[in-house]
C-alpha positions, 0 to 999 in steps of 0.5 A: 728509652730510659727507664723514669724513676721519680724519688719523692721527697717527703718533708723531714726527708732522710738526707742519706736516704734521698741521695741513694736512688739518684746515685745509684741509677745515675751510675747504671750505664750501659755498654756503651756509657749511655744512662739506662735510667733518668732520675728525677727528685720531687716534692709533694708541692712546690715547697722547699723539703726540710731534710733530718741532716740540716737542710732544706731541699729546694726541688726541680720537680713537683708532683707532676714527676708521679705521672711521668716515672716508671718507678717511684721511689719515697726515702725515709721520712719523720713526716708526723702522719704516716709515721705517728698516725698512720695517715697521709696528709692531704697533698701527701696522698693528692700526690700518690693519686697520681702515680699510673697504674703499674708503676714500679713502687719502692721505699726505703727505710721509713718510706714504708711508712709512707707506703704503709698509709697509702695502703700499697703494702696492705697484705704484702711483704715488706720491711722498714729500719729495724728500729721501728718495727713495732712502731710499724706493726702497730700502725700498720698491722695489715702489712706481712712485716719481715723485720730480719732481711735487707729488702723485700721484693715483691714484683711492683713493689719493693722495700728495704730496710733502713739507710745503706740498705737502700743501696742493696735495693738500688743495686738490685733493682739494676741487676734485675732490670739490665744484668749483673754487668750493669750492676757491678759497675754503677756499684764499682764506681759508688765505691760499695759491695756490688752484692748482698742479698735480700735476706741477709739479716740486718745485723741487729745486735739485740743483748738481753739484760741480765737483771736481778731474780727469777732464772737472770743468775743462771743465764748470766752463769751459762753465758760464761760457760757457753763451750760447755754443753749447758743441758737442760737439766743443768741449767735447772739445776743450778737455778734450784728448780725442776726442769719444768719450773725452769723453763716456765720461768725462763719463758716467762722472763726472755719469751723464748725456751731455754734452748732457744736462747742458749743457740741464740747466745751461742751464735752471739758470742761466735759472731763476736769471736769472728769480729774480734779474733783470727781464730779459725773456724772450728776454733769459734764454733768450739769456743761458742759451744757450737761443736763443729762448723758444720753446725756453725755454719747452718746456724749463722745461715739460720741467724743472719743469713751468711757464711762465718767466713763472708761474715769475718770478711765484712766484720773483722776489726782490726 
């Protein structure tokens, strides 16, 4: 039998979002070119979905779809409740009640939203777009949050992170259920990178401002010396201050140590290097003030979770 998956269409659906999971799995054949998944998308009712890119979605399928799948899927949504109040509008939540027991559950995106109100991620782990993660926390604070990863799989339910992320689940369900060969297909003919793992950061770009006052000079002076060693001592100094005061204030102003950030910085401006330069690597780590890359290495596995060179082979610019 193929494997059920049913994708709730929330109102204010995501577009892109929506239009993952049946691509993925409708391309998941196996040896033979028979489809190891059936792929339904269903709304909470028997409305017409207003979809984010300018549509409005008329659906096959209605709630009824819940019962029948093995897998549910809820792509990203605005809807007002579970995004803004942390509640499920009454068909929203009439809908979920018919999902049986033991069904596969998985969102994407704002869908942990969704889930969140439901309550299905009440003392688990999960993610959603990194944009909304303090929004998230706020309505949702009884949820394990991990803002830094692409998906979190937690058995019978599993998020991802925002938009394309969604892809990066998909596939992993895939391989999960019939092997990488599978997997590398359905990816082969979506045009997309068959693998990326689940902890791999987000790639959040996150610039602190420098602003006028407290230590902001001497952060802006050591970003331009960041080849250099930069001790603390250093850093105190050119801010007048003992070291004490120093990182008083520095915490006080970035809420990290001024070691802490400086790594963080180092890291940024590697990063940078790799995105917009054929130096070699050793040559990056120098320049960013990481000494060796062997150091290099360990950090951007620490920071975003990949290699210098997977991350120059996805990043580089022309």
């Amino acid at each position: 039998m193929t494997h059920r998956v049913a994708v709730l269409a929330v109102d204010e659906a995501v577009g892109y979002d929506l239009c993952i999971p049946p691509q993925i799995f409708n391309a998941s054949l196996d040896a033979d070119g028979s489809p190891l998944y059936e792929v339904v998308v269903c709304g909470v009712d028997a409305k017409p979905v207003s979809v984010t890119a300018g549509f409005t979605a008329v659906l096959d399928h209605g709630p009824e779809a819940l019962a029948w799948a093995d897998t549910v899927i809820v792509p990203g949504t605005r809807a007002p409740g579970p995004r803004h109040d942390g509640t499920l509008p009454g068909p929203l939540a009439d809908a979920f009640a018919l999902i049986r027991p033991g069904t596969r559950v998985m969102s994407i995106c704002t869908g942990a939203f969704v889930l969140g109100a439901a309550g299905i991620l009440d003392g688990r782990p999960a993610t959603t777009h990194w944009r909304f993660v303090d929004q998230f926390r706020a309505l949702y604070p009884a949820v394990h949050l991990d803002p830094d990863v692409l998906f979190v799989d937690d058995g019978d339910v599993l998020t991802s992170a925002g938009l394309s992320a969604g892809i990066d689940l998909c596939l992993h369900v895939v391989r999960s259920d019939h092997g990488s060969e599978v997997a590398n297909r359905a990816a082969r003919y979506c045009v997309v990178p068959p693998w990326r793992e689940g902890g791999q950061s987000q790639f959040i770009d996150r610039p602190l401002p420098v602003g006028a006052g407290g230590v902001s000079a001497t952060r802006a002076w050591a970003l331009d010396r960041l080849h250099e060693s930069l001790e603390l001592s250093t850093l105190a100094a050119h801010a007048k201050m003992s070291v004490r005061t120093f990182s008083r204030h520095f915490r006080a102003e970035t809420g990290e140590s001024p070691g802490t950030w400086l790594i963080q910085q180092r890291v940024r401006h590697a990063l940078r290097l790799l995105e917009t330069t054929d130096l070699p690597i050793d040559q990056v780590a120098e320049r960013s003030g990481l000494r060796s890359a062997t150091s290099l290495r360990q950090h951007m596995r620490a920071a975003v979770g990949v290699s210098p060179l997977a991350y120059r082979k996805t990043f580089r610019t022309g």
